[in-house]
N, C-alpha and C positions, 0 to 999 in steps of 0.2 A: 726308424731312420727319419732324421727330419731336416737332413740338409745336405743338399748338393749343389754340384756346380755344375750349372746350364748352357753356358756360352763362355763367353772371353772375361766378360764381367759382372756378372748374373748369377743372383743365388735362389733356389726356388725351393720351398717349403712346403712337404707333404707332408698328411697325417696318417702314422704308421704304425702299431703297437710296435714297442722296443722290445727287442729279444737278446734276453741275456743281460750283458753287461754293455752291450753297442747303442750308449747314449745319445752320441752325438758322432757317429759313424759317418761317413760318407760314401757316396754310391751312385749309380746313374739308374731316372726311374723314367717314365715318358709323360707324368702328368704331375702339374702340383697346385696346391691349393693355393700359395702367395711366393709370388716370384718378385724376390727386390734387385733394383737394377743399377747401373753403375747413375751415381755416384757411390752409392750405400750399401752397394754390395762390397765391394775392395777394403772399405772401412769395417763393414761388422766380420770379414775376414781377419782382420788386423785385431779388431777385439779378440775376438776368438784363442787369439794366439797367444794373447795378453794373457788370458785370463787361465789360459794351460801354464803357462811360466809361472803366476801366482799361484796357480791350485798347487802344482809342483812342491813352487817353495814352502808352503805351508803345509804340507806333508813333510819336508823333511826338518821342520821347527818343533812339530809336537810330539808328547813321548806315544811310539808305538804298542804300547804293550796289549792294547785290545786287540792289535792284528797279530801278535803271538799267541794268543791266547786260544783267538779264530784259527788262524793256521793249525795247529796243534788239531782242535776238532775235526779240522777240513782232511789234513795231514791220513788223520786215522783211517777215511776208507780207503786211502793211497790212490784213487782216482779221480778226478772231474773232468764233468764237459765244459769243455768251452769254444763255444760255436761250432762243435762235432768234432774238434780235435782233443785227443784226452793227456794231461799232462800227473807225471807224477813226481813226486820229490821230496826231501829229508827235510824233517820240522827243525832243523837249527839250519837251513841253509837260506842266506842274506838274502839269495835273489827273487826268494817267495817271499821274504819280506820287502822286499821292493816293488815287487809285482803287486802283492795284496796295499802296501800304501796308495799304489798309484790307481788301483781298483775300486776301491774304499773312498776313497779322498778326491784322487785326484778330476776323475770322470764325473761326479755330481758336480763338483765346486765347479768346473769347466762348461758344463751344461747349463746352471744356475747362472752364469758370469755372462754365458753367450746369449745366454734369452733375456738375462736383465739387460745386456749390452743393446740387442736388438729393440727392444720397448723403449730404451733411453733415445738410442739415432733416430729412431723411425716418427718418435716423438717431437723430438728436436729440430729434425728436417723436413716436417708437413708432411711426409709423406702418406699416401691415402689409399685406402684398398681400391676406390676406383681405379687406382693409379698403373695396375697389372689388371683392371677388369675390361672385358674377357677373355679370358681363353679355351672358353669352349663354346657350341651352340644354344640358345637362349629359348626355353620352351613359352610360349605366348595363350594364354588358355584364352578362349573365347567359348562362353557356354552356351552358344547356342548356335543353332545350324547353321553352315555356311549360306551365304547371299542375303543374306537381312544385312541391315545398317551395320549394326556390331559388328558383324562380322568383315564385312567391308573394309571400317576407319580402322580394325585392328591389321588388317594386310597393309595398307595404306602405312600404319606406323611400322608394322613388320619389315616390311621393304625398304623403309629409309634408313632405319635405326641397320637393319645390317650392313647397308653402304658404311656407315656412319663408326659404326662400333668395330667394323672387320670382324666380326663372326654374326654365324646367321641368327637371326630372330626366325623363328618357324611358328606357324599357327596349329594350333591341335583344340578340334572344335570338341566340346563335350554338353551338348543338348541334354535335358532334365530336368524334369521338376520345377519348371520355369525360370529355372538357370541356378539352380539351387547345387545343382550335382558338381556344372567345373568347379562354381566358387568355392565347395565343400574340398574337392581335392586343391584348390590354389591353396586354401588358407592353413591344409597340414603339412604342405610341402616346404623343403628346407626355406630357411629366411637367407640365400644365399644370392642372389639376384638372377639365377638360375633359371627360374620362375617367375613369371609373372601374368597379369590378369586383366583381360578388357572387363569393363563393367558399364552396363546401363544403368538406368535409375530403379529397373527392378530390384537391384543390390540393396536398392535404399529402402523399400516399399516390400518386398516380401518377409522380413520380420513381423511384421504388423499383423500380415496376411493368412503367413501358414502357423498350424498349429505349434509346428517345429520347426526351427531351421536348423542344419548343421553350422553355421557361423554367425558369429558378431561381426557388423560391418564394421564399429570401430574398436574392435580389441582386438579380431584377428586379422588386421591389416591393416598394411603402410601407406596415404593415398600420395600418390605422384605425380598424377595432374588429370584437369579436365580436358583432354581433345581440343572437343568440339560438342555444340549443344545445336539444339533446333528444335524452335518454339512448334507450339501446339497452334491447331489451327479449326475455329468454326465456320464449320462451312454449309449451306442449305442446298437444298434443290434451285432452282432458277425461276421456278411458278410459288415457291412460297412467300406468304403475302408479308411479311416482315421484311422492310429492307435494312433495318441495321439492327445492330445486338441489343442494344437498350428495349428495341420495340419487339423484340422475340419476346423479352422479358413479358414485356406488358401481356403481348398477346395470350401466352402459354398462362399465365396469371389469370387471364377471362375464360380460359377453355381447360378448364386442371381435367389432366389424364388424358386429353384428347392428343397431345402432339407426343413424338417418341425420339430418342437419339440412339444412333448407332455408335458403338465406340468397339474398338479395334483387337485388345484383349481383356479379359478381366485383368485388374489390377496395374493396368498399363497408366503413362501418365494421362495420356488424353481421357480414358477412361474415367479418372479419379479428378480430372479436371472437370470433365462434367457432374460428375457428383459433388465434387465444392462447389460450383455453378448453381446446383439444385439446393446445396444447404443454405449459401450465401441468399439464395433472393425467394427459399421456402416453396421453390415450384413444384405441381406437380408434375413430372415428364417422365415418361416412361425409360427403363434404360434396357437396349436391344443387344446384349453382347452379339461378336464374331469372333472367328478364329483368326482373322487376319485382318490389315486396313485396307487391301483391295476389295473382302468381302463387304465390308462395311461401304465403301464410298460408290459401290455396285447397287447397295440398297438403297444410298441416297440418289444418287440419277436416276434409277427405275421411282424414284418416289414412295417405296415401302418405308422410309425411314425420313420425313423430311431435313431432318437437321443430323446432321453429321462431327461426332468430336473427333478428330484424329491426329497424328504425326502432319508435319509439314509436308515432308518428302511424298507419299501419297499422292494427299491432293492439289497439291503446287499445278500438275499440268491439267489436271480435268477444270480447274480454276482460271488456268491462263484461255484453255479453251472453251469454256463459258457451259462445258455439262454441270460444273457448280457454281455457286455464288459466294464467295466469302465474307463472313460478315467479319470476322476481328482475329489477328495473328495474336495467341497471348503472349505478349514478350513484352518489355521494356519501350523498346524500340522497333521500327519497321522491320520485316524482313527483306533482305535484297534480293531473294527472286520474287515476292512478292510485294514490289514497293507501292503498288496502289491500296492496297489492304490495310486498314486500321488497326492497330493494338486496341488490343481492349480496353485499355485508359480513356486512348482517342475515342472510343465508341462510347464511352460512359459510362463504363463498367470496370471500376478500378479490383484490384487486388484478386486479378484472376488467372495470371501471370503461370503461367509451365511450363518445360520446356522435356524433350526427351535428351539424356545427356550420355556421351560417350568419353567416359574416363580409364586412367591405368592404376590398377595399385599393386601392392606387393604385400607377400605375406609379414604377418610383424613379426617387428623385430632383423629385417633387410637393413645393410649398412647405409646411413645415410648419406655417402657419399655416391653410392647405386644409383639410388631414389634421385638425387641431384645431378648425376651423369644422363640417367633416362628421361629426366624434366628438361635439363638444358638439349638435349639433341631430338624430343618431342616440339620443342619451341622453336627450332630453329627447322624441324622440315615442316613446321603448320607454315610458317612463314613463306615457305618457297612458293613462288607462281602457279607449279603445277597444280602442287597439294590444294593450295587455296580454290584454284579448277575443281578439283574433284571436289572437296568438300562442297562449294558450290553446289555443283552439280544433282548432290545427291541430298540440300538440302540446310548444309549444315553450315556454322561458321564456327571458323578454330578460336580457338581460347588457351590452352597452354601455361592456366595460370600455374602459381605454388602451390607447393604438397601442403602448407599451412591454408590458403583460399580454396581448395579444392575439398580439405579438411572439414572447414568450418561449412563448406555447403552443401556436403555428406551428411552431416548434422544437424543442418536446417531442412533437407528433404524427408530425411527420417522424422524429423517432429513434425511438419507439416503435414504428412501424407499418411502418419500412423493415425492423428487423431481425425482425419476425410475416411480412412479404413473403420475405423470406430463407428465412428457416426452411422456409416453409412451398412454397418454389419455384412460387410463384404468376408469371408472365409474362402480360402482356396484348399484342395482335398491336399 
Protein backbone atom coordinates (compact mmCIF):
# COMPACT_ATOMS: atom_id res chain seq x y z
CA UNK A 1 0.00 0.00 0.00
CA UNK A 2 1.37 3.36 -0.80
CA UNK A 3 -1.23 5.85 -0.44
CA UNK A 4 -3.77 7.09 1.94
CA UNK A 5 -5.49 9.71 3.21
CA UNK A 6 -4.47 11.58 6.39
CA UNK A 7 -6.56 14.45 7.18
CA UNK A 8 -8.98 16.74 5.21
CA UNK A 9 -6.30 17.38 2.49
CA UNK A 10 -3.29 15.29 3.13
CA UNK A 11 -1.78 12.38 1.30
CA UNK A 12 0.97 10.50 3.07
CA UNK A 13 3.08 7.84 1.47
CA UNK A 14 4.48 4.67 3.18
CA UNK A 15 6.81 1.95 1.97
CA UNK A 16 4.96 -1.21 2.02
CA UNK A 17 5.53 -4.53 0.03
CA UNK A 18 2.33 -4.92 -2.33
CA UNK A 19 0.33 -7.87 -1.86
CA UNK A 20 -1.52 -9.41 -4.42
CA UNK A 21 -2.96 -7.29 -6.94
CA UNK A 22 -3.45 -4.09 -4.37
CA UNK A 23 -1.35 -1.57 -6.39
CA UNK A 24 -2.41 1.42 -5.39
CA UNK A 25 -5.09 0.34 -2.59
CA UNK A 26 -5.95 2.64 -0.03
CA UNK A 27 -6.12 2.24 3.69
CA UNK A 28 -5.31 4.02 6.97
CA UNK A 29 -1.66 3.30 8.56
CA UNK A 30 -0.18 5.52 11.64
CA UNK A 31 3.03 6.38 10.18
CA UNK A 32 4.55 7.51 6.76
CA UNK A 33 7.43 8.23 5.01
CA UNK A 34 6.31 11.49 2.73
CA UNK A 35 3.18 13.21 3.49
CA UNK A 36 2.15 15.80 0.61
CA UNK A 37 -0.10 18.50 1.69
CA UNK A 38 -2.87 20.64 0.36
CA UNK A 39 -2.28 22.31 -2.29
CA UNK A 40 -0.79 18.90 -3.94
CA UNK A 41 -2.57 16.68 -2.25
CA UNK A 42 -6.41 17.43 -3.97
CA UNK A 43 -4.45 17.74 -7.36
CA UNK A 44 -2.48 14.28 -7.36
CA UNK A 45 -5.86 13.00 -6.19
CA UNK A 46 -7.45 14.40 -9.34
CA UNK A 47 -4.56 12.90 -11.21
CA UNK A 48 -5.08 9.71 -9.82
CA UNK A 49 -8.47 9.65 -11.21
CA UNK A 50 -7.52 10.72 -14.51
CA UNK A 51 -5.44 8.36 -15.02
CA UNK A 52 -7.86 5.26 -13.92
CA UNK A 53 -10.46 6.64 -16.69
CA UNK A 54 -7.46 6.43 -19.16
CA UNK A 55 -6.13 3.07 -17.91
CA UNK A 56 -9.79 2.05 -18.35
CA UNK A 57 -10.30 3.27 -21.75
CA UNK A 58 -7.31 1.74 -23.06
CA UNK A 59 -8.21 -1.56 -21.91
CA UNK A 60 -11.34 -1.49 -23.47
CA UNK A 61 -9.48 -0.09 -27.14
CA UNK A 62 -7.00 -3.25 -27.45
CA UNK A 63 -7.85 -6.74 -28.65
CA UNK A 64 -8.14 -8.95 -25.53
CA UNK A 65 -7.26 -12.10 -26.48
CA UNK A 66 -3.98 -12.62 -24.20
CA UNK A 67 -6.53 -12.34 -21.14
CA UNK A 68 -8.65 -15.19 -22.86
CA UNK A 69 -5.93 -17.13 -23.31
CA UNK A 70 -4.70 -16.41 -19.39
CA UNK A 71 -8.34 -16.91 -18.19
CA UNK A 72 -8.67 -20.33 -19.70
CA UNK A 73 -5.23 -21.51 -17.83
CA UNK A 74 -6.38 -19.56 -14.61
CA UNK A 75 -10.00 -21.00 -15.38
CA UNK A 76 -8.51 -24.67 -15.15
CA UNK A 77 -7.75 -24.98 -11.43
CA UNK A 78 -11.44 -23.41 -10.96
CA UNK A 79 -10.10 -21.49 -7.96
CA UNK A 80 -7.89 -18.31 -6.89
CA UNK A 81 -7.11 -16.11 -3.98
CA UNK A 82 -7.71 -12.95 -4.10
CA UNK A 83 -6.94 -11.15 -1.04
CA UNK A 84 -8.27 -14.56 1.01
CA UNK A 85 -11.65 -14.49 -0.70
CA UNK A 86 -11.76 -17.38 -3.44
CA UNK A 87 -13.68 -16.70 -6.53
CA UNK A 88 -14.73 -19.22 -9.17
CA UNK A 89 -16.25 -19.09 -12.85
CA UNK A 90 -16.86 -20.32 -16.55
CA UNK A 91 -14.02 -19.53 -19.18
CA UNK A 92 -16.45 -17.90 -21.70
CA UNK A 93 -18.01 -15.66 -19.03
CA UNK A 94 -17.59 -11.57 -20.08
CA UNK A 95 -17.31 -10.60 -16.53
CA UNK A 96 -13.86 -12.56 -15.86
CA UNK A 97 -12.99 -10.87 -18.93
CA UNK A 98 -13.71 -7.67 -17.47
CA UNK A 99 -12.35 -8.34 -14.31
CA UNK A 100 -8.93 -9.81 -15.79
CA UNK A 101 -8.69 -6.52 -18.30
CA UNK A 102 -9.12 -4.36 -15.59
CA UNK A 103 -6.41 -6.58 -13.50
CA UNK A 104 -4.05 -6.73 -16.17
CA UNK A 105 -4.21 -3.24 -17.60
CA UNK A 106 -6.07 -1.34 -15.74
CA UNK A 107 -4.23 -1.29 -12.04
CA UNK A 108 -0.36 -0.95 -13.58
CA UNK A 109 -1.37 1.81 -16.17
CA UNK A 110 -3.15 3.65 -13.06
CA UNK A 111 -0.27 3.06 -10.60
CA UNK A 112 2.50 4.11 -13.42
CA UNK A 113 0.14 7.44 -14.30
CA UNK A 114 -0.25 8.13 -10.43
CA UNK A 115 3.54 8.01 -9.67
CA UNK A 116 4.38 9.65 -12.89
CA UNK A 117 1.62 12.28 -11.99
CA UNK A 118 3.20 12.67 -8.57
CA UNK A 119 7.05 13.20 -9.87
CA UNK A 120 5.49 15.76 -12.53
CA UNK A 121 3.35 18.17 -9.57
CA UNK A 122 5.89 17.70 -6.79
CA UNK A 123 8.46 18.83 -9.61
CA UNK A 124 6.60 21.51 -10.92
CA UNK A 125 5.40 23.02 -7.61
CA UNK A 126 8.96 23.23 -5.51
CA UNK A 127 7.95 21.08 -3.45
CA UNK A 128 10.62 19.52 -1.03
CA UNK A 129 11.07 16.66 1.36
CA UNK A 130 12.02 19.13 3.88
CA UNK A 131 8.78 20.42 3.42
CA UNK A 132 6.84 17.34 5.72
CA UNK A 133 10.29 16.97 7.52
CA UNK A 134 9.87 15.81 10.58
CA UNK A 135 7.61 13.72 11.78
CA UNK A 136 9.34 11.72 14.09
CA UNK A 137 12.20 12.14 16.83
CA UNK A 138 15.71 12.92 15.55
CA UNK A 139 18.55 10.74 17.06
CA UNK A 140 21.78 13.21 17.55
CA UNK A 141 25.09 10.95 18.13
CA UNK A 142 27.72 12.62 20.09
CA UNK A 143 30.63 10.15 20.38
CA UNK A 144 31.94 10.84 23.25
CA UNK A 145 30.94 11.00 26.86
CA UNK A 146 28.71 13.35 28.14
CA UNK A 147 30.14 16.85 29.82
CA UNK A 148 33.16 17.56 27.51
CA UNK A 149 32.56 20.45 24.93
CA UNK A 150 31.02 18.10 22.28
CA UNK A 151 28.90 17.11 24.08
CA UNK A 152 27.62 20.21 25.58
CA UNK A 153 27.33 22.53 21.88
CA UNK A 154 25.48 19.26 20.64
CA UNK A 155 22.51 19.68 23.63
CA UNK A 156 22.75 23.19 23.13
CA UNK A 157 21.81 22.52 19.29
CA UNK A 158 19.54 19.53 20.52
CA UNK A 159 17.37 21.82 22.50
CA UNK A 160 16.89 24.58 19.95
CA UNK A 161 16.47 22.66 16.93
CA UNK A 162 13.56 20.73 18.73
CA UNK A 163 11.78 24.03 19.80
CA UNK A 164 12.42 24.85 16.26
CA UNK A 165 11.66 21.61 14.24
CA UNK A 166 8.42 20.36 16.68
CA UNK A 167 10.02 17.04 17.13
CA UNK A 168 12.59 16.21 19.46
CA UNK A 169 16.27 16.08 18.67
CA UNK A 170 17.69 13.71 21.47
CA UNK A 171 21.35 13.14 22.19
CA UNK A 172 22.65 9.44 22.50
CA UNK A 173 26.32 9.72 23.57
CA UNK A 174 28.59 6.71 22.12
CA UNK A 175 32.18 6.99 23.63
CA UNK A 176 35.08 4.76 21.77
CA UNK A 177 37.99 4.43 20.23
CA UNK A 178 38.52 8.11 20.43
CA UNK A 179 35.20 8.70 18.94
CA UNK A 180 35.66 6.37 16.25
CA UNK A 181 32.76 3.89 17.44
CA UNK A 182 29.49 6.90 17.19
CA UNK A 183 31.02 8.04 13.88
CA UNK A 184 31.19 4.38 12.76
CA UNK A 185 27.49 3.78 13.61
CA UNK A 186 26.39 7.57 12.14
CA UNK A 187 27.93 6.87 8.92
CA UNK A 188 25.93 3.30 8.30
CA UNK A 189 22.83 4.61 9.50
CA UNK A 190 19.93 5.48 7.08
CA UNK A 191 20.81 8.86 5.00
CA UNK A 192 17.30 9.88 6.05
CA UNK A 193 17.78 12.95 8.31
CA UNK A 194 16.90 10.74 11.08
CA UNK A 195 20.26 10.75 12.04
CA UNK A 196 22.73 12.83 12.62
CA UNK A 197 26.26 13.62 14.19
CA UNK A 198 28.23 16.10 16.36
CA UNK A 199 31.76 15.99 15.22
CA UNK A 200 35.12 17.47 16.59
CA UNK A 201 38.12 17.94 14.71
CA UNK A 202 39.10 14.44 15.85
CA UNK A 203 36.69 13.34 12.87
CA UNK A 204 39.24 15.03 10.79
CA UNK A 205 42.69 13.81 12.51
CA UNK A 206 41.93 10.21 13.38
CA UNK A 207 42.24 8.80 9.67
CA UNK A 208 45.82 9.82 9.72
CA UNK A 209 46.22 8.42 13.09
CA UNK A 210 44.63 4.91 13.56
CA UNK A 211 45.81 2.09 11.66
CA UNK A 212 41.93 1.56 10.63
CA UNK A 213 39.20 3.65 10.66
CA UNK A 214 35.61 2.46 10.16
CA UNK A 215 34.79 5.85 7.95
CA UNK A 216 35.72 8.38 5.40
CA UNK A 217 35.20 11.68 6.56
CA UNK A 218 34.37 12.92 3.25
CA UNK A 219 32.75 9.97 1.31
CA UNK A 220 30.68 8.85 4.24
CA UNK A 221 29.24 12.09 5.07
CA UNK A 222 27.12 15.15 4.33
CA UNK A 223 28.79 18.26 6.33
CA UNK A 224 26.06 20.78 7.49
CA UNK A 225 27.81 23.31 9.23
CA UNK A 226 30.45 24.45 11.74
CA UNK A 227 28.84 25.37 15.23
CA UNK A 228 31.24 26.97 16.77
CA UNK A 229 35.17 26.85 16.92
CA UNK A 230 37.69 27.80 19.75
CA UNK A 231 41.14 28.57 19.22
CA UNK A 232 44.09 26.82 20.99
CA UNK A 233 45.90 28.39 23.49
CA UNK A 234 49.96 28.79 24.77
CA UNK A 235 49.99 29.13 27.93
CA UNK A 236 53.33 28.93 30.54
CA UNK A 237 53.80 28.83 34.32
CA UNK A 238 53.97 32.65 35.63
CA UNK A 239 57.93 32.07 36.78
CA UNK A 240 58.98 31.11 33.28
CA UNK A 241 61.46 33.26 32.01
CA UNK A 242 60.08 33.81 28.33
CA UNK A 243 57.67 36.52 28.30
CA UNK A 244 56.33 36.26 24.87
CA UNK A 245 56.19 33.33 22.14
CA UNK A 246 58.84 34.46 19.87
CA UNK A 247 61.40 34.41 22.89
CA UNK A 248 60.08 30.65 24.10
CA UNK A 249 61.36 30.02 20.72
CA UNK A 250 64.71 31.50 21.21
CA UNK A 251 64.95 30.28 24.49
CA UNK A 252 64.06 26.40 23.95
CA UNK A 253 66.46 26.84 20.65
CA UNK A 254 69.66 27.55 23.59
CA UNK A 255 68.54 24.79 25.93
CA UNK A 256 67.32 21.53 23.22
CA UNK A 257 65.57 18.90 25.54
CA UNK A 258 65.77 20.89 28.53
CA UNK A 259 61.98 22.50 28.48
CA UNK A 260 58.79 20.11 28.00
CA UNK A 261 54.94 20.70 27.00
CA UNK A 262 51.99 19.24 28.35
CA UNK A 263 49.19 18.73 25.90
CA UNK A 264 45.78 17.43 26.72
CA UNK A 265 45.27 14.13 24.50
CA UNK A 266 47.26 12.38 22.09
CA UNK A 267 46.10 13.44 18.71
CA UNK A 268 44.00 16.37 20.02
CA UNK A 269 44.34 19.68 18.05
CA UNK A 270 46.36 21.45 20.69
CA UNK A 271 48.42 18.47 20.90
CA UNK A 272 49.23 18.41 17.06
CA UNK A 273 49.48 22.06 17.30
CA UNK A 274 52.49 21.80 19.34
CA UNK A 275 54.09 19.42 17.22
CA UNK A 276 53.65 21.77 14.04
CA UNK A 277 55.19 24.30 16.57
CA UNK A 278 58.19 21.94 16.97
CA UNK A 279 58.49 20.99 13.30
CA UNK A 280 57.81 24.62 12.06
CA UNK A 281 60.84 26.28 14.29
CA UNK A 282 63.03 22.52 14.49
CA UNK A 283 62.86 22.65 18.37
CA UNK A 284 63.72 20.37 20.73
CA UNK A 285 60.81 20.09 23.48
CA UNK A 286 59.73 17.44 25.04
CA UNK A 287 56.06 16.40 24.45
CA UNK A 288 54.32 15.13 28.01
CA UNK A 289 50.92 13.64 26.90
CA UNK A 290 47.68 13.58 29.59
CA UNK A 291 44.53 12.12 29.66
CA UNK A 292 42.72 15.25 30.02
CA UNK A 293 43.28 19.27 29.70
CA UNK A 294 42.63 19.69 33.45
CA UNK A 295 45.47 17.16 33.98
CA UNK A 296 47.71 18.96 31.72
CA UNK A 297 47.11 22.67 32.97
CA UNK A 298 47.55 20.88 36.77
CA UNK A 299 51.09 20.15 35.63
CA UNK A 300 51.76 23.42 34.35
CA UNK A 301 50.81 25.59 37.68
CA UNK A 302 52.61 22.87 39.76
CA UNK A 303 55.60 23.74 37.35
CA UNK A 304 56.32 19.96 36.22
CA UNK A 305 55.54 20.88 32.68
CA UNK A 306 56.45 24.75 32.15
CA UNK A 307 54.70 25.46 28.99
CA UNK A 308 51.34 24.19 28.32
CA UNK A 309 49.47 23.53 24.68
CA UNK A 310 45.72 23.28 25.19
CA UNK A 311 41.86 24.00 24.37
CA UNK A 312 40.86 27.65 25.19
CA UNK A 313 38.02 26.72 27.35
CA UNK A 314 40.53 25.13 30.11
CA UNK A 315 42.75 27.57 30.57
CA UNK A 316 40.76 30.93 29.89
CA UNK A 317 40.21 31.18 33.86
CA UNK A 318 43.70 29.92 35.42
CA UNK A 319 44.86 32.64 32.82
CA UNK A 320 42.28 35.35 33.81
CA UNK A 321 43.56 34.43 37.36
CA UNK A 322 47.19 34.81 36.83
CA UNK A 323 48.03 30.59 38.04
CA UNK A 324 49.06 30.97 34.04
CA UNK A 325 50.48 33.24 31.72
CA UNK A 326 49.41 33.32 28.25
CA UNK A 327 51.66 33.75 25.69
CA UNK A 328 49.61 33.62 22.27
CA UNK A 329 45.73 32.59 21.46
CA UNK A 330 46.45 30.73 17.79
CA UNK A 331 43.55 32.19 15.95
CA UNK A 332 43.28 34.84 13.38
CA UNK A 333 41.99 37.08 15.53
CA UNK A 334 41.87 37.94 19.41
CA UNK A 335 39.69 35.98 21.49
CA UNK A 336 36.83 37.74 23.41
CA UNK A 337 37.36 36.11 26.63
CA UNK A 338 40.76 36.54 26.29
CA UNK A 339 41.08 40.01 24.69
CA UNK A 340 44.42 41.01 26.28
CA UNK A 341 46.32 37.69 24.77
CA UNK A 342 48.11 37.95 21.52
CA UNK A 343 47.54 35.62 18.28
CA UNK A 344 50.37 34.24 17.35
CA UNK A 345 50.70 36.42 14.31
CA UNK A 346 50.76 39.28 16.88
CA UNK A 347 53.48 37.52 18.83
CA UNK A 348 55.69 36.80 15.68
CA UNK A 349 54.87 33.60 15.10
CA UNK A 350 52.75 33.39 11.84
CA UNK A 351 51.00 30.14 10.46
CA UNK A 352 50.37 28.41 13.77
CA UNK A 353 46.84 29.08 13.71
CA UNK A 354 44.29 25.92 15.35
CA UNK A 355 41.51 25.84 16.54
CA UNK A 356 39.37 22.83 18.26
CA UNK A 357 35.91 22.74 16.16
CA UNK A 358 32.49 21.75 16.80
CA UNK A 359 30.45 20.77 13.70
CA UNK A 360 27.06 18.68 12.42
CA UNK A 361 27.07 16.30 9.65
CA UNK A 362 24.95 13.66 8.32
CA UNK A 363 25.35 10.43 6.75
CA UNK A 364 25.86 10.59 2.82
CA UNK A 365 23.72 10.85 0.62
CA UNK A 366 20.90 12.82 3.44
CA UNK A 367 18.38 14.96 1.16
CA UNK A 368 19.84 18.27 0.67
CA UNK A 369 17.02 19.90 1.55
CA UNK A 370 17.64 18.16 5.44
CA UNK A 371 21.20 19.43 5.33
CA UNK A 372 19.63 23.02 4.50
CA UNK A 373 16.75 22.97 6.93
CA UNK A 374 19.37 21.92 9.81
CA UNK A 375 21.94 24.65 8.68
CA UNK A 376 19.41 27.44 8.46
CA UNK A 377 17.80 26.62 12.07
CA UNK A 378 21.62 25.90 13.35
CA UNK A 379 22.31 29.60 12.21
CA UNK A 380 19.62 31.10 13.42
CA UNK A 381 19.83 29.78 17.41
CA UNK A 382 24.04 30.49 17.18
CA UNK A 383 22.50 33.91 16.66
CA UNK A 384 20.21 34.05 19.63
CA UNK A 385 21.57 35.99 22.90
CA UNK A 386 21.44 33.21 24.95
CA UNK A 387 23.21 30.58 22.75
CA UNK A 388 25.90 33.37 22.01
CA UNK A 389 26.08 33.37 26.41
CA UNK A 390 26.77 29.98 26.50
CA UNK A 391 29.02 29.43 23.78
CA UNK A 392 30.88 32.36 25.28
CA UNK A 393 30.84 30.85 28.25
CA UNK A 394 32.43 27.83 27.56
CA UNK A 395 34.89 29.30 25.32
CA UNK A 396 33.69 29.24 22.00
CA UNK A 397 32.36 31.46 19.21
CA UNK A 398 29.51 30.42 16.79
CA UNK A 399 30.11 30.21 13.03
CA UNK A 400 27.26 28.45 11.32
CA UNK A 401 28.75 28.63 8.11
CA UNK A 402 27.56 26.45 4.72
CA UNK A 403 27.76 22.78 4.30
CA UNK A 404 30.08 23.80 1.08
CA UNK A 405 32.62 26.18 3.86
CA UNK A 406 32.24 23.81 6.42
CA UNK A 407 33.21 21.18 3.44
CA UNK A 408 36.09 22.62 2.10
CA UNK A 409 37.55 23.02 5.92
CA UNK A 410 36.90 19.29 6.53
CA UNK A 411 39.41 19.16 3.78
CA UNK A 412 41.81 21.46 4.70
CA UNK A 413 42.01 20.05 8.48
CA UNK A 414 42.41 16.48 7.16
CA UNK A 415 45.45 17.57 4.83
CA UNK A 416 47.02 19.81 7.31
CA UNK A 417 46.98 17.61 10.32
CA UNK A 418 47.68 14.17 8.36
CA UNK A 419 50.87 15.40 7.19
CA UNK A 420 51.87 17.09 11.51
CA UNK A 421 50.69 13.10 12.16
CA UNK A 422 53.30 11.96 9.49
CA UNK A 423 55.93 13.94 10.57
CA UNK A 424 55.69 13.59 13.81
CA UNK A 425 55.11 9.52 13.81
CA UNK A 426 52.31 9.72 16.18
CA UNK A 427 50.06 6.10 15.82
CA UNK A 428 47.18 5.57 18.22
CA UNK A 429 46.34 1.58 19.13
Amino acid sequence: MIEIERQRDDLAFTHQACRGDDILGTGVVEGADLIVRSPLAPILVFLGRVAKVLACNFSCRHDDSFLRKSAERLLAKTRRSRRGVYYAARAGDDSINKNLREDRVARPVRALACVAALLCVLAGSGYSWADGYPVRPIRLIVPFGAGGPTDVIGRIVAQKLSESLGQQVYIENMPGAGGNTGVATAAHAAADGYTMLVVSTGFMVNPSMYAKVPYDPVKDFAPVTLVAASPNVVSVHPSFPAPTLKELIELVKANPGKYSFAQPSTGSTPHLAGELFKQQYQLDLVTVPFNSAALAINSTIGGHTPIAFTALPPAMTNIKEGKLRGLAVLSVKRAAALPEVPTNAEAGVPDLESDTLTGIVAPGGTPNDVIERWRGEIAKAVAAPDVKERLQALGFAPVANTPDEFGARIKAEIAKWSKVVHDAHIRAD
